[in-house]
Each structure stands twice: as C-alpha cells, then as structure tokens.
GULO-17930 format. One record per residue (C-alpha): x, y, z. Coordinates in steps of 0.02 Angstrom, whole numbers, plus 50000, padded with zeros to 5 digits. Layout:
<pts>
XYZ
...
</pts>
This chain:
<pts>
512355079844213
511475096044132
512655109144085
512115121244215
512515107344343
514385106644268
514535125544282
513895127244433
515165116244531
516425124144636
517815113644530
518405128044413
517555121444212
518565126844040
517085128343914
517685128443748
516325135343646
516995127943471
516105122943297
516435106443168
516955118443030
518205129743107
520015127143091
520595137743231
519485125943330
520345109143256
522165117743318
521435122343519
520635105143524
522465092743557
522885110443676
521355107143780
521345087543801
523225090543857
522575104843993
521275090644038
522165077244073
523465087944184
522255096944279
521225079844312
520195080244475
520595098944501
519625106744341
518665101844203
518685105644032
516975103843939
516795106143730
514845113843687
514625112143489
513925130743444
513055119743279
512215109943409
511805119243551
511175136443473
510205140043643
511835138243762
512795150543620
511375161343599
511315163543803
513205168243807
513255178243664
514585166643562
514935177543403
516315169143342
517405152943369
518395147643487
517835155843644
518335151743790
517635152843977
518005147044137
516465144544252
516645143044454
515145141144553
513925146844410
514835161844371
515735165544242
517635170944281
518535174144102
518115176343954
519135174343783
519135171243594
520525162643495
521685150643548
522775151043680
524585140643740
524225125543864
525415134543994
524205151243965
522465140443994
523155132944138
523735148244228
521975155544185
521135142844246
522445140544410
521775157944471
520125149644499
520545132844588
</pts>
C-alpha cells in the first residue's frame, strides 16, 4: 500500500514525520506504538523516515522533527511539531474517527 493510499482512507492515519538521529523522536516513538495498539481497527498510526523519504517531507514542508499529522480521506486535519501525551494524540485523533 503506497502512502497516498494510507492517507487517503477514511480510517483517521497519525503520521509521525520523525528522523534516526533525533532524540525528541526516540521519546514520541513508545507514546505512539501505545496510541496504536489502543486505537487498533479505528486509526492508524504510520512512521515516514524524513532521512529516507526526502520527497514525502519535501511535499509537506517538514522543517523540523517530530511532526505530526493526522490524515482523513486525503486531507490533512492537524498539524503539529514536538511531542505530545498519549491521552493528547488520542483525543486529536478521536475528533476525526
């Protein structure tokens, strides 16, 4: 499944835009597979390595690391860098189901 197919589901998707080297990045990673697994079947949560995928970060604009975005339906809903609690991300992402 492409990337654009993920995002353009109707199942809300949690893109964590997110790179090797960053520590911030290492501390929202164990807050993200915890969002995933409780949220299973009703969201998903997707990681895209900025290192690796310079054309996806270059389309969105990702200037720094973590950022965040929920997609619905191909469009993008939210928008945030930094990290964030699990209960926050899940409310977030709740407003979209």
């Amino acid at each position: 499944m492409t990337f654009q197919e993920i995002i353009n589901s109707e199942q809300p998707t949690l893109v964590d835009f997110f790179a090797t080297w960053c520590g911030p990045c290492q501390t929202l990673s164990p807050i993200l597979k915890e969002v995933a697994e409780e949220l299973k079947g009703d969201a998903r949560v997707i990681k895209i390595d900025v290192d690796k995928n310079q054309a996806v970060a270059k389309k969105y604009q990702i200037m720094g690391v973590p950022t965040m975005m929920i997609f619905k339906s191909g469009e993008m809903k939210w928008r945030q860098s930094g990290v964030l609690p699990k209960s926050e991300i899940i409310r977030l992402i709740n407003q979209f189901r």
